[in-house]
C-alpha positions in Angstrom: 131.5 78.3 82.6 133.4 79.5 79.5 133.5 83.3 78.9 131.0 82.9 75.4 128.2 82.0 77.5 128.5 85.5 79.1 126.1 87.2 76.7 123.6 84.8 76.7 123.3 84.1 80.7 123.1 88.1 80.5 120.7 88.1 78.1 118.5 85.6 79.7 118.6 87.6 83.2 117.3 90.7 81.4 114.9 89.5 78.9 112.1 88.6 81.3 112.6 91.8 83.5 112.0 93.6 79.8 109.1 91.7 78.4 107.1 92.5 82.2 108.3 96.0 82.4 104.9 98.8 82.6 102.9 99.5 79.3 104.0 103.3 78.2 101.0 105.6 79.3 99.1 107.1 77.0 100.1 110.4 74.7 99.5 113.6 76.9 97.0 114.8 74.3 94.9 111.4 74.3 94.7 112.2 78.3 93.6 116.1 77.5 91.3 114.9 75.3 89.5 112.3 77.6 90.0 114.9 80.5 87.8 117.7 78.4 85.4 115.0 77.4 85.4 113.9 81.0 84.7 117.8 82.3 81.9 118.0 80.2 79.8 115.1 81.4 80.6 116.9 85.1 79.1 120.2 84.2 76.4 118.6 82.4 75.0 116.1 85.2 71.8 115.6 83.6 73.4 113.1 80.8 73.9 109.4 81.4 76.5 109.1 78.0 78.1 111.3 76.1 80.4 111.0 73.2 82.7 113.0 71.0 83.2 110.7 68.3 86.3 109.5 69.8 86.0 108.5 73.6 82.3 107.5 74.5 82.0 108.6 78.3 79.4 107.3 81.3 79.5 108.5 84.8 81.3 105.4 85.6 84.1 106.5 83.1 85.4 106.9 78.9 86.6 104.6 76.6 89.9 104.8 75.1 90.3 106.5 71.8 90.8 105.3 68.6 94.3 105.3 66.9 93.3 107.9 64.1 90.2 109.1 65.4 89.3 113.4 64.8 87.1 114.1 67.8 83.7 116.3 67.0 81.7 118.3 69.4 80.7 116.8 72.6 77.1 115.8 72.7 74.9 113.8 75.0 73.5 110.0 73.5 71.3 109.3 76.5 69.8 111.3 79.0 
């Protein structure tokens, strides 16, 4: 196989190992803000959903945040 074929055989090997490599995890503050959203719901057990604006939450878990989204205070949609 002639050397100039080098780079693309190499490229081809890596590519795919790239293109399935693990989605980054989210920002640390999108996480702190889900976990405080999250720790309300706990201390208020009497709430079925709540919501900040941002992340809507259900005992079963939260959404994910919007991109550019300012969250608001916490507050309980259904009891």
């Amino acid at each position: 196989m002639p050397l100039s074929r080098l780079p693309l055989l190499m490229f081809l090997l890596v590519a795919p190992v790239l293109a399935i490599a693990d989605e980054p995890a989210p920002p640390a503050d999108v996480r702190v803000e889900t976990d405080v959203v999250q720790a309300w719901g706990r201390d208020h057990a009497d709430c079925a959903e709540w919501s900040d604006g941002c992340v809507a939450c259900t005992k079963e878990g939260c959404s994910t945040p919007g991109i550019a989204c300012t969250p608001q205070e916490i507050v309980c949609r259904r009891k």
